[in-house]
Backbone as JSON Lines, residues from 0, in Angstrom:
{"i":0,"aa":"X","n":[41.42,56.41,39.19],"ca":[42.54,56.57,40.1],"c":[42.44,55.61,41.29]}
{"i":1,"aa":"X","n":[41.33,55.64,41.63],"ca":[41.17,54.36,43.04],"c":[41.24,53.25,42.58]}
{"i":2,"aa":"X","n":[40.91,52.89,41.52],"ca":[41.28,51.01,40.79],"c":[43.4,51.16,40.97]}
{"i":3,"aa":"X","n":[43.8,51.74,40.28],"ca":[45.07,51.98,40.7],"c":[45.92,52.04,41.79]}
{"i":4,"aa":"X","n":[44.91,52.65,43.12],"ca":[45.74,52.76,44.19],"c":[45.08,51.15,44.79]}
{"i":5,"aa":"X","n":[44.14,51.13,44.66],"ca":[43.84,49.48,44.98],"c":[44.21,48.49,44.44]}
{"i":6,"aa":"X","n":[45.21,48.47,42.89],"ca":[46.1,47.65,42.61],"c":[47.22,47.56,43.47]}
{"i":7,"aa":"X","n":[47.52,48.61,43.31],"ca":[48.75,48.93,43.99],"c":[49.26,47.94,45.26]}
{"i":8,"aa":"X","n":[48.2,48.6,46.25],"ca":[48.16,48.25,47.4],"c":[48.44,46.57,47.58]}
{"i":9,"aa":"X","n":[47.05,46.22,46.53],"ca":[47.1,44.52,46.51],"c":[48.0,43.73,46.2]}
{"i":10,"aa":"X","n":[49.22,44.54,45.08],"ca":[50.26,44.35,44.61],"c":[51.02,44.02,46.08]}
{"i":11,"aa":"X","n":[51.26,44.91,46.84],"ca":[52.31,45.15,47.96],"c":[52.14,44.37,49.37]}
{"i":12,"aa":"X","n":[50.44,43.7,49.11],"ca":[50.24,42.82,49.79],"c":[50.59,41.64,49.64]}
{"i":13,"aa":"X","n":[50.72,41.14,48.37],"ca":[51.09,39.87,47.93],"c":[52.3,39.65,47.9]}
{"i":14,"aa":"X","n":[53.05,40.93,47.68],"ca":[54.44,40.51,47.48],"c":[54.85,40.03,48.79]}
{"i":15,"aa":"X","n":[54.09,41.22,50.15],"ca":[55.04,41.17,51.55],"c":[54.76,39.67,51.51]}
{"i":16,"aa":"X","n":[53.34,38.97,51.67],"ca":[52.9,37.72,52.21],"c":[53.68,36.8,51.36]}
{"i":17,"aa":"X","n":[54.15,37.04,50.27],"ca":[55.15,35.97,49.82],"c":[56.71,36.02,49.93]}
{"i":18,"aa":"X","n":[57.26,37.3,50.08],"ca":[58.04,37.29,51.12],"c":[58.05,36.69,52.49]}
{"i":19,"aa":"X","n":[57.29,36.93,53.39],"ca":[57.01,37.14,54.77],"c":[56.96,35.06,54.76]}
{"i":20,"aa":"X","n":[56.42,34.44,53.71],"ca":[56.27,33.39,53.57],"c":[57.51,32.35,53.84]}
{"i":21,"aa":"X","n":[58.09,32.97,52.52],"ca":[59.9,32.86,52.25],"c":[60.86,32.56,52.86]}
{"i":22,"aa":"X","n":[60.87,34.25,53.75],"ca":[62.33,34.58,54.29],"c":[61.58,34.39,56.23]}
{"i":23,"aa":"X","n":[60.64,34.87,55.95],"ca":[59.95,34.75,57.98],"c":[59.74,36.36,57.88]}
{"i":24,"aa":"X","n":[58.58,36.31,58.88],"ca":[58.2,38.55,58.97],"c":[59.43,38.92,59.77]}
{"i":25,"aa":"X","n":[60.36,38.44,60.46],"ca":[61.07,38.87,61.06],"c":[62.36,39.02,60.08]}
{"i":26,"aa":"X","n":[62.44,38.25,59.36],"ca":[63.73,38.31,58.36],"c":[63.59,39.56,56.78]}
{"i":27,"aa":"X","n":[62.31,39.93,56.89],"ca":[61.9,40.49,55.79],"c":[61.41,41.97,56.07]}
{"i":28,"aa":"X","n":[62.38,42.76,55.23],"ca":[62.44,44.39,55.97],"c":[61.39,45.29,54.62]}
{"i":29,"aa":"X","n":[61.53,46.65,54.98],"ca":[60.59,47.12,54.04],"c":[61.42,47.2,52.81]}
{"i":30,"aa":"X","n":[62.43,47.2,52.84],"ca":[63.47,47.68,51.54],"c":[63.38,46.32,50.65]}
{"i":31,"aa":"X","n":[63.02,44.98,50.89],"ca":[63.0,43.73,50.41],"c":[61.29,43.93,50.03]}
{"i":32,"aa":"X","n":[60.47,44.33,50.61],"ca":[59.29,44.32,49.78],"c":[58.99,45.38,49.09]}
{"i":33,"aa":"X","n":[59.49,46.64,48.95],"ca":[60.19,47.6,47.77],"c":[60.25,47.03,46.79]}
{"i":34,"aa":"X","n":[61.75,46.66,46.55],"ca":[62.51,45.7,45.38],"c":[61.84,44.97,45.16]}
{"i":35,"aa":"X","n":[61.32,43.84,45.78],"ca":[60.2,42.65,45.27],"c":[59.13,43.27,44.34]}
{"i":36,"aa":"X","n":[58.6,44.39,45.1],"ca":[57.22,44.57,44.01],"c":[57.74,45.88,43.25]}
{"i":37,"aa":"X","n":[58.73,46.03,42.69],"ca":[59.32,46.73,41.91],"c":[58.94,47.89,42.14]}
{"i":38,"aa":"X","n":[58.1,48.39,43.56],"ca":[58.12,49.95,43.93],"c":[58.64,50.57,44.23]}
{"i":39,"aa":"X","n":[59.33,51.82,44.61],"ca":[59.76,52.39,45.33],"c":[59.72,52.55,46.68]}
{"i":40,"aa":"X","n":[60.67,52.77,47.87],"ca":[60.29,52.7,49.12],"c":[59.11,54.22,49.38]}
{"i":41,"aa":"X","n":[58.99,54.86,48.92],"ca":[58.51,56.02,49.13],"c":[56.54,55.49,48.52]}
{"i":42,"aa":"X","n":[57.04,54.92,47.61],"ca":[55.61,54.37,47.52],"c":[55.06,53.17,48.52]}
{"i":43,"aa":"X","n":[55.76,52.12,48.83],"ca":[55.28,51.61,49.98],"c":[55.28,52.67,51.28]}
{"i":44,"aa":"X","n":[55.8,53.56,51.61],"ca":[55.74,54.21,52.71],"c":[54.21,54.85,52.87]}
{"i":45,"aa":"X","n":[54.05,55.46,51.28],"ca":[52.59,55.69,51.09],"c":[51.45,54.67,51.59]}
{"i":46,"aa":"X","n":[51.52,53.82,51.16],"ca":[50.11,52.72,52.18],"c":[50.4,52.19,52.83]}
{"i":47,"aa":"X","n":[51.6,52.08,53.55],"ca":[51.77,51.12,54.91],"c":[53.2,52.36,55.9]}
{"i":48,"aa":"X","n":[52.98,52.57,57.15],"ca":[54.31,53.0,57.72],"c":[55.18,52.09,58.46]}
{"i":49,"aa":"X","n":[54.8,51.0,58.28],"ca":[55.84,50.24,58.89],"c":[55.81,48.57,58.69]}
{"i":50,"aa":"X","n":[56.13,47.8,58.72],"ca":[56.36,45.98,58.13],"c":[55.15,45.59,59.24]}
{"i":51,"aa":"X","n":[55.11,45.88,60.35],"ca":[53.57,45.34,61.14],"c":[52.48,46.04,60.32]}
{"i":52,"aa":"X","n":[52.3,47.0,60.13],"ca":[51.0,47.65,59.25],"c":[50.74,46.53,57.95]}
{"i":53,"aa":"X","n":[52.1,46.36,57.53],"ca":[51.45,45.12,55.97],"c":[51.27,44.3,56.43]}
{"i":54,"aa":"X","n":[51.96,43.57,57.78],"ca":[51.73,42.62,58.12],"c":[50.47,42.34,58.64]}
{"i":55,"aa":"X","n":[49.72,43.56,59.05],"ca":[48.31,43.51,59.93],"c":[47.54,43.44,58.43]}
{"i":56,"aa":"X","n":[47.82,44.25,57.44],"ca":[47.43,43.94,55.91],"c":[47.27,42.57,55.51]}
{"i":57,"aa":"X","n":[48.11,41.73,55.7],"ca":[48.2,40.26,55.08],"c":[47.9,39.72,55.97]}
{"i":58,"aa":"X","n":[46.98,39.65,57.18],"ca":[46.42,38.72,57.77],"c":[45.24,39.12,57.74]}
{"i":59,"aa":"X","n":[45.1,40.64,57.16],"ca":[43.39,41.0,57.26],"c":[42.94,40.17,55.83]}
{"i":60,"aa":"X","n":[44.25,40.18,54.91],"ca":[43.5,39.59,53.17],"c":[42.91,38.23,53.84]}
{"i":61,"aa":"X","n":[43.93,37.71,54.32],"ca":[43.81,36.48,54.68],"c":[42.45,35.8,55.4]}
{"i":62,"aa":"X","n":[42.18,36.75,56.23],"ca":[41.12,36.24,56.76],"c":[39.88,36.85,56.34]}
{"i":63,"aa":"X","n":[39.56,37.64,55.15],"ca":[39.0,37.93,54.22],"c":[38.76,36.79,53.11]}
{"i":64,"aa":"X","n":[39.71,36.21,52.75],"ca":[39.3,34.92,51.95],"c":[38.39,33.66,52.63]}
{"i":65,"aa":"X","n":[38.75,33.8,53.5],"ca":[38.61,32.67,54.83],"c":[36.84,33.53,55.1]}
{"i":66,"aa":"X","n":[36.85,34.68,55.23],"ca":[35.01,35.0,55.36],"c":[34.09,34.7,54.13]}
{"i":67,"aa":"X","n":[34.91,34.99,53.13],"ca":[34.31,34.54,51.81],"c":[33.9,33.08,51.61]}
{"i":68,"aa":"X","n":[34.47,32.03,52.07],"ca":[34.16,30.72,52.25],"c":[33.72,30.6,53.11]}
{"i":69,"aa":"X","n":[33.56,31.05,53.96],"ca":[32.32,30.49,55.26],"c":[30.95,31.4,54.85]}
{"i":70,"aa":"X","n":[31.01,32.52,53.7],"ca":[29.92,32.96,53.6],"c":[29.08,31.95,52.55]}
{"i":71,"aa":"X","n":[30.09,31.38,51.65],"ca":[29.14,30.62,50.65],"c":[28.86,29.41,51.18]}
{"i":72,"aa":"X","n":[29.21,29.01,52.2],"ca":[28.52,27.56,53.27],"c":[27.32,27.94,53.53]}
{"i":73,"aa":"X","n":[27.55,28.98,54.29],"ca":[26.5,29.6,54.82],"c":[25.22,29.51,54.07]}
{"i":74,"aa":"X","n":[25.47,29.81,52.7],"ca":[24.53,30.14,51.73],"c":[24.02,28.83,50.81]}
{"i":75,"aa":"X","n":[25.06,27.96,51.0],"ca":[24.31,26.56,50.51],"c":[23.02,26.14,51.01]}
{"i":76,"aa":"X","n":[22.51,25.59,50.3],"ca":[21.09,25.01,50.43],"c":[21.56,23.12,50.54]}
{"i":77,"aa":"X","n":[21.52,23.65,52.0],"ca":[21.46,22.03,52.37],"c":[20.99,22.02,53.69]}
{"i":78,"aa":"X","n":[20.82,20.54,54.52],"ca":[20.02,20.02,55.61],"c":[21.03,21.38,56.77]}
{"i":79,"aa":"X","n":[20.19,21.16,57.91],"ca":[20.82,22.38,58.89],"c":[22.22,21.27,59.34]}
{"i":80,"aa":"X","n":[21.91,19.99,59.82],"ca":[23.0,19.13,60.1],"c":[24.37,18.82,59.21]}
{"i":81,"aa":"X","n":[23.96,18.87,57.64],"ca":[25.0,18.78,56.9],"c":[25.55,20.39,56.86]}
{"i":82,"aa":"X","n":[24.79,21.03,56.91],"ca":[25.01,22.62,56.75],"c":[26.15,23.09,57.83]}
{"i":83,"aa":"X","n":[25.88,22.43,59.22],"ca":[26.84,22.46,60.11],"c":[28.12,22.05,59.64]}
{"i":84,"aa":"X","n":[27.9,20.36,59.56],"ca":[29.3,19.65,59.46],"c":[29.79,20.36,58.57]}
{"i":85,"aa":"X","n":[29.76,20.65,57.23],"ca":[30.22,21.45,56.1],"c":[30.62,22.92,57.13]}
{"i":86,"aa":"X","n":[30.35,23.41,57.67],"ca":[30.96,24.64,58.1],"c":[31.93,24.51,58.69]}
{"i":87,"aa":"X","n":[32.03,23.45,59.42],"ca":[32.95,23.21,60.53],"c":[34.1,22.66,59.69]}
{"i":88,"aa":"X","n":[33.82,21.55,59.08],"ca":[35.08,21.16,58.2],"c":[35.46,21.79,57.29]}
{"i":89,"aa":"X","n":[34.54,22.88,56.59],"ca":[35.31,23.71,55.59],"c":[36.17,24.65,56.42]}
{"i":90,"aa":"X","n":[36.19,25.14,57.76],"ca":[36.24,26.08,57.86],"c":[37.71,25.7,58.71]}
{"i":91,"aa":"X","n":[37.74,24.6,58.71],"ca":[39.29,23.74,59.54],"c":[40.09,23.58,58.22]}
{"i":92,"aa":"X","n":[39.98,22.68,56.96],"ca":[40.31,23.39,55.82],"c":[41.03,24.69,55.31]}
{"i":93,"aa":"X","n":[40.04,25.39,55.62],"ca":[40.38,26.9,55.05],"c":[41.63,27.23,55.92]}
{"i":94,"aa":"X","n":[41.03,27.26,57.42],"ca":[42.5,27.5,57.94],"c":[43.86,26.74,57.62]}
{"i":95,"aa":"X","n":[43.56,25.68,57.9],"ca":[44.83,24.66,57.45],"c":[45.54,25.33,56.13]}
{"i":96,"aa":"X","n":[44.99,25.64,55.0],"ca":[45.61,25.94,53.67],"c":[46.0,27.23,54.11]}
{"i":97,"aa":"X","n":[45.45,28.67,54.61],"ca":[45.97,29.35,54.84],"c":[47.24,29.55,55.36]}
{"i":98,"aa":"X","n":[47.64,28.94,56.34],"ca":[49.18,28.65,57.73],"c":[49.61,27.91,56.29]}
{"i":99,"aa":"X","n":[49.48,26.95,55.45],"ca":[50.35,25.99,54.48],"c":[51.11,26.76,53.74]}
{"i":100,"aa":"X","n":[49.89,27.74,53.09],"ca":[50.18,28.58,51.85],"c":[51.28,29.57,52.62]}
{"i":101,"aa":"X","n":[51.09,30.54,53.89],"ca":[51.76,31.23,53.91],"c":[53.13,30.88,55.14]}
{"i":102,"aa":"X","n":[53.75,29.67,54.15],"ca":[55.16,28.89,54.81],"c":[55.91,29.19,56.17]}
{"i":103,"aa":"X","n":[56.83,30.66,56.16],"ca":[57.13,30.79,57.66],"c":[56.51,31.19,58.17]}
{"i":104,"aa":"X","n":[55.24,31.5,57.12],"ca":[54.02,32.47,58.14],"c":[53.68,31.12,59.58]}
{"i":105,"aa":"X","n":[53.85,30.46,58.84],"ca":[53.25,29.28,59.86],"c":[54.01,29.21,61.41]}
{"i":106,"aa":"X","n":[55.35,29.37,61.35],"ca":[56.02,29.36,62.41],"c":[55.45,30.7,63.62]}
{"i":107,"aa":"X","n":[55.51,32.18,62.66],"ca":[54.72,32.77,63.45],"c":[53.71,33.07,63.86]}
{"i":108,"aa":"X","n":[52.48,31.96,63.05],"ca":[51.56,31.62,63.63],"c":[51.31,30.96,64.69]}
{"i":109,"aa":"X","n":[52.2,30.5,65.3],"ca":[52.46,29.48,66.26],"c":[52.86,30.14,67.24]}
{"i":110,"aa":"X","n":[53.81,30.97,66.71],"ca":[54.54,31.85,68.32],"c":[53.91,32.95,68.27]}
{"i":111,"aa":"X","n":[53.15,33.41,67.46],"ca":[52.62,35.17,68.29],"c":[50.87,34.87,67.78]}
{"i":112,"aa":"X","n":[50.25,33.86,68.17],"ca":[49.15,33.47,67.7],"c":[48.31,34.34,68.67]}
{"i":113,"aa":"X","n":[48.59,35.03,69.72],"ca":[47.78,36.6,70.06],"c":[47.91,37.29,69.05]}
{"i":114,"aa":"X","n":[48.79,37.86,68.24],"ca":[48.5,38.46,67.32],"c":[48.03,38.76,66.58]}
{"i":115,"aa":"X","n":[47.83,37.3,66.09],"ca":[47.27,37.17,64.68],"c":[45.28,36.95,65.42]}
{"i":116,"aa":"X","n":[45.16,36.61,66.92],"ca":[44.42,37.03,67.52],"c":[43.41,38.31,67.47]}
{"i":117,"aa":"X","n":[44.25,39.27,68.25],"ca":[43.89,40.38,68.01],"c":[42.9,40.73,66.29]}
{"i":118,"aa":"X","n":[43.73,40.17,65.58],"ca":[43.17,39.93,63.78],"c":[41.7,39.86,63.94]}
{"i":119,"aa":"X","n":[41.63,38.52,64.44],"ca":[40.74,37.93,64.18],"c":[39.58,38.23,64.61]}
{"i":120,"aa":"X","n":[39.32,39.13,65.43],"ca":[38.05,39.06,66.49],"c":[37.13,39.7,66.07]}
{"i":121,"aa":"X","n":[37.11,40.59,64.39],"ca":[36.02,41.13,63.67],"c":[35.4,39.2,63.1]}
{"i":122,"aa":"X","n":[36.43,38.76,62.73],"ca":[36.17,37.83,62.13],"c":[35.25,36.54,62.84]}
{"i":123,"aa":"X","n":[35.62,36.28,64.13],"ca":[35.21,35.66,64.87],"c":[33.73,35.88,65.33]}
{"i":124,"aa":"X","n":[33.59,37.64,65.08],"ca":[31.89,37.5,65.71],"c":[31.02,37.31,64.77]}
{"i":125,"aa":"X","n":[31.74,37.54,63.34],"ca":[30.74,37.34,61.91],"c":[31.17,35.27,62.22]}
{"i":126,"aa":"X","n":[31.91,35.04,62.54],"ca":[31.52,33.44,62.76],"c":[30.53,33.28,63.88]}
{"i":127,"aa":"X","n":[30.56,33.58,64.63],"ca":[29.19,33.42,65.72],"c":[27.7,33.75,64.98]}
{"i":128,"aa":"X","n":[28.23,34.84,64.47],"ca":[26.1,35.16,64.12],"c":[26.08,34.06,62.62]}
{"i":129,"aa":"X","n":[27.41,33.46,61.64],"ca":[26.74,32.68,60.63],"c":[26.54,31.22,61.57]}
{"i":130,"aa":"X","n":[27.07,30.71,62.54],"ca":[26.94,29.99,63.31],"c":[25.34,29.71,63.68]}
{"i":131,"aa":"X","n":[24.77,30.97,64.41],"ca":[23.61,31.25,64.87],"c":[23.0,30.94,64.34]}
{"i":132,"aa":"X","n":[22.73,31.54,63.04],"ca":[22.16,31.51,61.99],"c":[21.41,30.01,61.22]}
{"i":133,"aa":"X","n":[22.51,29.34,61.44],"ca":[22.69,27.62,61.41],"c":[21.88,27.17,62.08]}
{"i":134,"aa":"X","n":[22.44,27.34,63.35],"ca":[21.8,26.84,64.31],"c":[19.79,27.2,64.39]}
{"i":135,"aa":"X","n":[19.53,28.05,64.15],"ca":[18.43,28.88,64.25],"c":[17.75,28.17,63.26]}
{"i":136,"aa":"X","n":[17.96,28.15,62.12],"ca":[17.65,27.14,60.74],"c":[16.98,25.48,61.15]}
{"i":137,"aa":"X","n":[18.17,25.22,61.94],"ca":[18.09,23.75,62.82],"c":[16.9,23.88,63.49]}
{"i":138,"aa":"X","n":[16.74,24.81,64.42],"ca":[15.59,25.03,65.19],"c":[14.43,24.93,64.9]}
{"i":139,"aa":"X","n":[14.14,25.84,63.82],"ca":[12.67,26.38,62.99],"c":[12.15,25.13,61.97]}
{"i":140,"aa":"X","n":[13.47,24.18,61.88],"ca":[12.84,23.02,61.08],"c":[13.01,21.82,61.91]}
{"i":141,"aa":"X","n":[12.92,21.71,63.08],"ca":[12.65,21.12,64.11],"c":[13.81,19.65,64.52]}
{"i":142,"aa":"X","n":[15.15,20.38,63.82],"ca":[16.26,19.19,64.03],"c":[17.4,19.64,65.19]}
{"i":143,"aa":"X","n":[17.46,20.55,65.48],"ca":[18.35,21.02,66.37],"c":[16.93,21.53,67.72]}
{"i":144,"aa":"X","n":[17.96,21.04,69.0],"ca":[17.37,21.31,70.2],"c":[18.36,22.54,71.09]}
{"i":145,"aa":"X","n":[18.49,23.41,70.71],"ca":[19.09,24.16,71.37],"c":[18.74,25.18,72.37]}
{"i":146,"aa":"X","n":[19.34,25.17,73.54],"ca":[18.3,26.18,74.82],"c":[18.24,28.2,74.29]}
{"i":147,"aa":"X","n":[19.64,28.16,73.83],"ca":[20.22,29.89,73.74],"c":[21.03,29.69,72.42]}
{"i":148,"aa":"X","n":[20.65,29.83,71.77],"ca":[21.33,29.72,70.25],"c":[22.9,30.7,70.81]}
{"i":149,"aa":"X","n":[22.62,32.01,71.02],"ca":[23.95,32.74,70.95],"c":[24.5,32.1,71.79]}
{"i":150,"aa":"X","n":[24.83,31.42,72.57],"ca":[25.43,30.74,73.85],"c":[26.08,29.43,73.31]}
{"i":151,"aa":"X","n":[25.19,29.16,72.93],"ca":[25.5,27.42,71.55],"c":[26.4,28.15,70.38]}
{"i":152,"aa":"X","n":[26.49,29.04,69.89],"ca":[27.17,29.63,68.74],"c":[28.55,29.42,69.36]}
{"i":153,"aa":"X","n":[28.5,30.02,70.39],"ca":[29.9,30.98,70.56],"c":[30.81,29.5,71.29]}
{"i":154,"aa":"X","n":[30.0,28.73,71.94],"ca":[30.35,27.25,72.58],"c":[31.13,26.57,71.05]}
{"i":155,"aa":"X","n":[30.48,26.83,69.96],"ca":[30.66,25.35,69.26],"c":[32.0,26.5,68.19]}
{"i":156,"aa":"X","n":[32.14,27.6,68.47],"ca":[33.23,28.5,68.24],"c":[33.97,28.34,68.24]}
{"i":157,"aa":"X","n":[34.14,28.65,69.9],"ca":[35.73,28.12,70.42],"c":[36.17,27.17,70.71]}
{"i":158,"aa":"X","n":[34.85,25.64,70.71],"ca":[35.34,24.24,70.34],"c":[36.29,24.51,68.73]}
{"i":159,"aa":"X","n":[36.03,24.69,68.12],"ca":[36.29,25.1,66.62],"c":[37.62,25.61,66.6]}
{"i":160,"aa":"X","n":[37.9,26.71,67.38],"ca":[39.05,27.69,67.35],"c":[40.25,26.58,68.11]}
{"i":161,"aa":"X","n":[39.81,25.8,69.46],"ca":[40.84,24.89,69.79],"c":[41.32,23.43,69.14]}
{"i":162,"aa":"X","n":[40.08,23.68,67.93],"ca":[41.31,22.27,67.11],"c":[41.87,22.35,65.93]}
{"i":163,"aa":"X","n":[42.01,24.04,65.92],"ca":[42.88,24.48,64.66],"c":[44.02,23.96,64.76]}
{"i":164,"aa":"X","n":[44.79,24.38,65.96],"ca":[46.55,23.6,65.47],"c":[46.77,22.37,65.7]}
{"i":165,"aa":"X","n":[45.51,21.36,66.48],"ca":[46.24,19.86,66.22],"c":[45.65,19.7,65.06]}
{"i":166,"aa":"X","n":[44.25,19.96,64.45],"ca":[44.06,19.86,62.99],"c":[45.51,20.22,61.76]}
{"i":167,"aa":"X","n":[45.77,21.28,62.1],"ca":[47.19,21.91,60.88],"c":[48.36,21.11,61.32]}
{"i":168,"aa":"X","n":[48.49,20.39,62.4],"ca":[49.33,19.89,62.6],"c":[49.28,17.77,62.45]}
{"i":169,"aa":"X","n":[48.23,17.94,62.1],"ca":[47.89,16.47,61.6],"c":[47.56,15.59,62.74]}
{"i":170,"aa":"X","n":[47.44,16.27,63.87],"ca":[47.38,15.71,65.41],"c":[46.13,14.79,65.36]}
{"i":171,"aa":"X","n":[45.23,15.11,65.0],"ca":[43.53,14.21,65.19],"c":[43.36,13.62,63.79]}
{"i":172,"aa":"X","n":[44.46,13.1,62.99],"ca":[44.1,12.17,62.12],"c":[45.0,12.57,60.73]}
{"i":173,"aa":"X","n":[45.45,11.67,59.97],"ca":[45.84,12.58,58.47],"c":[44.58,12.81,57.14]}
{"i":174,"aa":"X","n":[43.52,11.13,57.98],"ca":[42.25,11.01,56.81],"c":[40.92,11.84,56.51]}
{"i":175,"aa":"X","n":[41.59,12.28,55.86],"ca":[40.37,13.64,55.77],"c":[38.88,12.82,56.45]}
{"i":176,"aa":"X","n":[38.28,12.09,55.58],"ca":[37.4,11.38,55.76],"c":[36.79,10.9,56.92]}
{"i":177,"aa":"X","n":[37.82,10.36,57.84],"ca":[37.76,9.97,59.44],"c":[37.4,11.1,60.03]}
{"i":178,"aa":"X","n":[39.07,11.97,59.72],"ca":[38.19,12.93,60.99],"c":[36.73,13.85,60.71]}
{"i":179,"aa":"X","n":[36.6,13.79,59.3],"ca":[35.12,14.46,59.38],"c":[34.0,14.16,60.08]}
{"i":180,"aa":"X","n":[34.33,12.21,59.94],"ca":[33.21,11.75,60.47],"c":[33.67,11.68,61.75]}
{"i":181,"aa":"X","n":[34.47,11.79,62.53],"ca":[35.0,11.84,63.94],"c":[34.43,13.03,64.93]}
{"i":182,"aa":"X","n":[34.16,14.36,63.83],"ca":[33.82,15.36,64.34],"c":[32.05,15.18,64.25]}
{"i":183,"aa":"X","n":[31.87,14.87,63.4],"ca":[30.53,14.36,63.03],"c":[29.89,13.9,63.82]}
{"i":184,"aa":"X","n":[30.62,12.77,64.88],"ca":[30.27,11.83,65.58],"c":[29.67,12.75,66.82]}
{"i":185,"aa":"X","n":[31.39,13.05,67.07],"ca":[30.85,14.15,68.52],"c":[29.98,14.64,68.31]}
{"i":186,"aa":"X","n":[30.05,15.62,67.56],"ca":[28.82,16.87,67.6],"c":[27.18,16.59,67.16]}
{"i":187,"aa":"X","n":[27.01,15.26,66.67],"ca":[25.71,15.11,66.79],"c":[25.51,14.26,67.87]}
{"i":188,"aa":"X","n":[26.21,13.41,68.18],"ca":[25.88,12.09,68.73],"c":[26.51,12.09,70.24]}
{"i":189,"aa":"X","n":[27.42,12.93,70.52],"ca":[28.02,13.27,72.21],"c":[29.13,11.97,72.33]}
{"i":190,"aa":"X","n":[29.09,11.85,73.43],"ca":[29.81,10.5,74.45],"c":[28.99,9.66,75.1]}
{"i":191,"aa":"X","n":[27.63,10.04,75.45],"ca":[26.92,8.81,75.83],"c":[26.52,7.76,74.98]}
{"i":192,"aa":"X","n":[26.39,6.71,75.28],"ca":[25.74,5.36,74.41],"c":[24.38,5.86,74.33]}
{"i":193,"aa":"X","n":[23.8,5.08,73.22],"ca":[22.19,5.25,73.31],"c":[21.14,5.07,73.8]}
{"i":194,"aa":"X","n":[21.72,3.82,75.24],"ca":[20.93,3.2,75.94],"c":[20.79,4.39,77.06]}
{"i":195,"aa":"X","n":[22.3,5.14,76.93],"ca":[22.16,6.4,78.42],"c":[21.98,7.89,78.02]}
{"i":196,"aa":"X","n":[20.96,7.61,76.94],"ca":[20.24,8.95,76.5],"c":[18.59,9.2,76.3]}
């Protein structure tokens, strides 16, 4: 019976987020994601009471996929430095396809991006401790110099979190390649020359 109601559910998630994609969350009522997933309104009423509840639904899937890929970075076996860059660029990636995939989602990602805020902030501290984690790795094998790892986590975070929308928006480059190594640059190598380090 619970494989069923957890179809269900997943069913009614996909439909809203491809609706919600479509038509915009504002244009898309509960009676349209009913009909879409061929349920009844009485059965969507059952797992969600209202179009923000699915909607808080389809940004939790969402950023559920998005933990799943930063967990298998995490878990690669590679240098702590590539281990970084790979987190950081997968994890600009991941977002980018997410806002792509979910079309007008994108617009209201833009205008109620507290919202989708609020979402995020389970998500954000499991990015700090795999961050840490990194970082800590760096440490113990004597390539990273860091004073307070949790302090450095949460720093190289919300560097991270502020170049999501010129990243999705193509603002810091279209070449994948460049800007990897652009970010690359900064974050190992700073702004000073080598003579003033």
């Amino acid at each position: 019976m619970k494989g069923t109601i957890s179809k269900t559910r997943e069913l009614l998630v996909d439909v809203a987020r491809q609706l919600f994609a479509r038509m915009g969350v504002h244009n898309t009522t509960m009676n349209d994601i009913a009909n879409a997933s061929k349920r009844g309104r009485r059965t969507l009423y059952t797992y969600f009471k209202s179009k923000d509840e699915i909607y808080q639904a389809v940004v939790e899937e969402e950023l559920k996929k998005l933990k799943n890929t930063m967990i298998q970075v995490t878990n690669e076996d590679l240098t702590p430095e590539d281990k970084l860059i790979t987190f950081i660029y997968t994890r600009l990636e991941a977002i980018k396809e997410v806002v792509q995939r979910n079309g007008s989602l994108r617009a209201d990602f833009f205008r109620d991006i507290w919202r989708v805020q609020r979402e995020r902030r389970k998500f954000d501290e499991l990015e700090i401790k795999m961050l840490c984690q990194i970082l800590q790795d760096g440490i113990d094998k004597g390539v990273f110099a860091v004073p307070n790892v949790r302090v450095t986590a949460a720093i190289l975070h919300h560097a991270f979190k502020g170049l999501e929308v010129p990243y999705i928006r193509d603002v810091i480059g279209t070449d994948k390649d460049t800007r990897k190594e652009n970010i690359k640059n900064i974050l190992f190598n700073g702004l000073k020359t080598n003579k003033n380090q």
